[in-house]
C-alpha positions as CSV (number, residue, x, y, z in Angstrom):
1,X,4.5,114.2,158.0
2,X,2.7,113.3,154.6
3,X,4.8,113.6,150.8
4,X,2.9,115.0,148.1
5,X,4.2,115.8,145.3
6,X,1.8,118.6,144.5
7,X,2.7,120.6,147.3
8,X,0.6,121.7,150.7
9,X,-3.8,121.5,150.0
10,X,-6.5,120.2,151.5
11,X,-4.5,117.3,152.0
12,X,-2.4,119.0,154.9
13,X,-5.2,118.3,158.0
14,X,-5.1,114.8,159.4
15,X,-7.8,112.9,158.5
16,X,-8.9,109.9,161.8
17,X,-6.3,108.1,162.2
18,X,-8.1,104.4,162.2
19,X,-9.0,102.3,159.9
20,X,-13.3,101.7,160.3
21,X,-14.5,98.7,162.2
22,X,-15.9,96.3,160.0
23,X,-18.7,95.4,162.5
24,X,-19.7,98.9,162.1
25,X,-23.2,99.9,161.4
26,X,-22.1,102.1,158.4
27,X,-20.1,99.1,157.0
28,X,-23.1,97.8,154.6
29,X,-22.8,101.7,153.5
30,X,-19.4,101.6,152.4
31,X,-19.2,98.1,151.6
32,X,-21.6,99.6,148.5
33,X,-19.6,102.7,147.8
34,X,-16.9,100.4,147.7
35,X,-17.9,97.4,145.2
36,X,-19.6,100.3,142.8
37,X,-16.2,102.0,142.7
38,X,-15.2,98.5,141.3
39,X,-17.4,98.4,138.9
40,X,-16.9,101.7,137.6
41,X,-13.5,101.3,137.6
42,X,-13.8,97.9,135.8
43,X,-16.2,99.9,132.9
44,X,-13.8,103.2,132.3
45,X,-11.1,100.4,131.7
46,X,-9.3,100.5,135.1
47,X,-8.3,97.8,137.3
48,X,-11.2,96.9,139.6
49,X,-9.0,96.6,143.0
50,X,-7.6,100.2,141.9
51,X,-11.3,101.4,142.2
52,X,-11.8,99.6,145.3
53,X,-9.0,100.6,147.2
54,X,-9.6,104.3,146.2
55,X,-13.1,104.2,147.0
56,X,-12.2,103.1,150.1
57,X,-9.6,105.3,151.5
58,X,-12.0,108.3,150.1
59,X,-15.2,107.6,151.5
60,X,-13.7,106.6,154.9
61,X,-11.3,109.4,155.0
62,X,-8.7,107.7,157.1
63,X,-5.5,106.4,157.2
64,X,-4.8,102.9,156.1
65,X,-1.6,100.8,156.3
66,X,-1.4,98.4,152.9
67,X,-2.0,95.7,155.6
68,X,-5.4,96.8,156.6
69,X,-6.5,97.7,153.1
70,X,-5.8,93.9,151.9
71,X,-7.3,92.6,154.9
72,X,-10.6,94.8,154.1
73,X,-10.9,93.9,150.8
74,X,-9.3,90.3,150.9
75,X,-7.2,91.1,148.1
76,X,-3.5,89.6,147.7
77,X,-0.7,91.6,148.9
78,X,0.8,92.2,145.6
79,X,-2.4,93.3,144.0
80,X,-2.7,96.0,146.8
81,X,1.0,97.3,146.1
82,X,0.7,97.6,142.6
83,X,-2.7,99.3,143.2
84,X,-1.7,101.5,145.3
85,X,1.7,102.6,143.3
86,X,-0.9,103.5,140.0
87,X,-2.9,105.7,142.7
88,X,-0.1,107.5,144.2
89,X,1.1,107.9,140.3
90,X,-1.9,109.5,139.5
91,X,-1.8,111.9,142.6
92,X,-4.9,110.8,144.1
93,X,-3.6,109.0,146.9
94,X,-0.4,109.8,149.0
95,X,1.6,108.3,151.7
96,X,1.6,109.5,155.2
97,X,4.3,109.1,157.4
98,X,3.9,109.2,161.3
99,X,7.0,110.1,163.7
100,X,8.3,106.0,165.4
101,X,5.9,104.5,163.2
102,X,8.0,102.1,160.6
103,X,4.2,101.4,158.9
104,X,3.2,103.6,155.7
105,X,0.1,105.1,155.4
106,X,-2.4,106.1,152.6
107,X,-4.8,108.4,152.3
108,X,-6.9,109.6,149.4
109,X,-7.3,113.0,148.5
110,X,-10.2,114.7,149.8
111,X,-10.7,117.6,147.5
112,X,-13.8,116.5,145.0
113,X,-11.9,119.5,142.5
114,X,-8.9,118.1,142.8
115,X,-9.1,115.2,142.3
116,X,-11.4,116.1,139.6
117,X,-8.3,118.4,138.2
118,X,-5.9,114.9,138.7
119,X,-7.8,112.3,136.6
120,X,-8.7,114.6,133.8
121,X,-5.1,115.2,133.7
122,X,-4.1,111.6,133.8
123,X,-7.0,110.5,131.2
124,X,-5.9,113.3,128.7
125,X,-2.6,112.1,128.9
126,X,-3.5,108.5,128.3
127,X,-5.9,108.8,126.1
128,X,-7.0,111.7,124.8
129,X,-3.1,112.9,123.6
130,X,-2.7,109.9,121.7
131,X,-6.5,110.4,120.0
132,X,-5.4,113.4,119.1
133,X,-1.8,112.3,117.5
134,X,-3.6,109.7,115.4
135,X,-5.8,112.2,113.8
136,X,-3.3,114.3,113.1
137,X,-1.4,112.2,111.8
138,X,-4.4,110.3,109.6
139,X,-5.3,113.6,108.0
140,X,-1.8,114.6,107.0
141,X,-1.9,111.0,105.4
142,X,-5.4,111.0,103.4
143,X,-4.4,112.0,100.0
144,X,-6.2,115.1,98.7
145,X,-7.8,113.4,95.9
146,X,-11.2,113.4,94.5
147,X,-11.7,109.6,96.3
148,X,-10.8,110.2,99.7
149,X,-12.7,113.6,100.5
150,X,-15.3,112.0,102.9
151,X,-12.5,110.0,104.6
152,X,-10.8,113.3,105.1
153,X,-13.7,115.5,105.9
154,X,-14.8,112.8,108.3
155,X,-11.6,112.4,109.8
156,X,-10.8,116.5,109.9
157,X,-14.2,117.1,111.6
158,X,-13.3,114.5,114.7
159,X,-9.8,116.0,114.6
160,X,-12.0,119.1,115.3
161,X,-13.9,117.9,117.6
162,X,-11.1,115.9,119.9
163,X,-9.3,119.8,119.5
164,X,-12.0,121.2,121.5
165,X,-12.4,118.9,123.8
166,X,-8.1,119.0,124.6
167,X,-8.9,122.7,124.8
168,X,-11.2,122.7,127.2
169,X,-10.2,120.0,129.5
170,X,-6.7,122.2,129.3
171,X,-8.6,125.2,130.4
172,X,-10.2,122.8,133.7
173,X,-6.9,121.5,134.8
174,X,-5.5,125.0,135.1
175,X,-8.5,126.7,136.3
176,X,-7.5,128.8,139.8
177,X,-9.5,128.6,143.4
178,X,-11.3,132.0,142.1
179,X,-12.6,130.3,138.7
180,X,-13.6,126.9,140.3
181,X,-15.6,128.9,142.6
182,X,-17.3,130.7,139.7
183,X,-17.5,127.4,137.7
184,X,-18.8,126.0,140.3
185,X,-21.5,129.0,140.6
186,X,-22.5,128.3,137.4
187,X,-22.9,124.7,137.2
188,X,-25.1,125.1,140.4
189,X,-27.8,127.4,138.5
190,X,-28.2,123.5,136.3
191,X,-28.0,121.6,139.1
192,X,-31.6,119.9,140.7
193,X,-32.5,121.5,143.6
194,X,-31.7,120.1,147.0
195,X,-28.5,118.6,145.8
């Protein structure tokens, strides 16, 4: 039986339970996936292993013990724990447990909304909230004289700005199934054709 915190989703079906041969001939494939994910992670300020190991237990949709994940990435031990703890924080990973099996699990969620939903709410709470504080804070601090109305004006217009965005990414996080599906409907009438 798996623990999520965030209750019973796409989550619930069992995924293969192995971990992918690395001899396989898709293993260049996610080998790829997998070092991109790094690098991406490495450029949005994150960890690179973090990256890695999430990139790995997504596009390979299976189970992995800590074990087999350090193994496939040679990566220390400790540096897939703490890795792994930051993903399960962020609720896009979770453990499974198996009945007579003393191993743990982890699997990555598999719902591209979702996790969409998960990060957004992480990165707003990391960074954008604390954007948003300064601001506030800087404009109630800008004297209102003569001198300082650019620095205020500038400042009030990105306070304005960083308020929108909050508002909207608000609005996504708490968006039913019904409006993704119309979101979704609409951000398909932009997207290229074929994808």
């Amino acid at each position: 039986m798996m623990e999520s915190p965030h209750g019973p989703g796409p989550t619930d079906e069992p995924p293969p339970s192995r971990a992918p041969d690395p001899d396989s001939p898709r293993d260049p494939f996610v080998r790829g996936f997998v070092e991109h994910w790094g690098m991406m992670a490495r450029s949005w300020g994150i960890n690179s292993t973090m990256g890695e190991l999430f990139a790995l237990l997504y596009i390979t949709g299976s189970d992995w013990t800590a074990d087999e994940l350090r193994g496939w990435l040679q990566v220390s031990r400790g540096n897939v724990s703490m890795n792994l703890r930051e993903l399960l924080s962020w609720g896009v990973v979770v453990k499974v447990h198996r009945p007579g099996e003393r191993r743990e699990f982890f699997r990555a969620e598999g719902d591209v909304w979702t996790l969409f939903r998960r990060i957004l709410a992480e990165r707003k709470r990391r960074e954008l909230d604390p954007t948003l504080a300064v601001l506030q804070r800087t404009v109630e601090l800008v004297p209102v004289e003569a001198g300082d109305g650019v620095v205020r004006e500038r400042i009030t217009n990105l306070l304005q700005f960083f308020t929108m965005i909050d508002t909207l990414a608000t609005r996504l996080m708490t968006l039913e199934p019904n409006d993704l599906d119309e979101l979704r409907r609409l951000l398909e009438l932009f997207s290229p054709r074929g994808v």
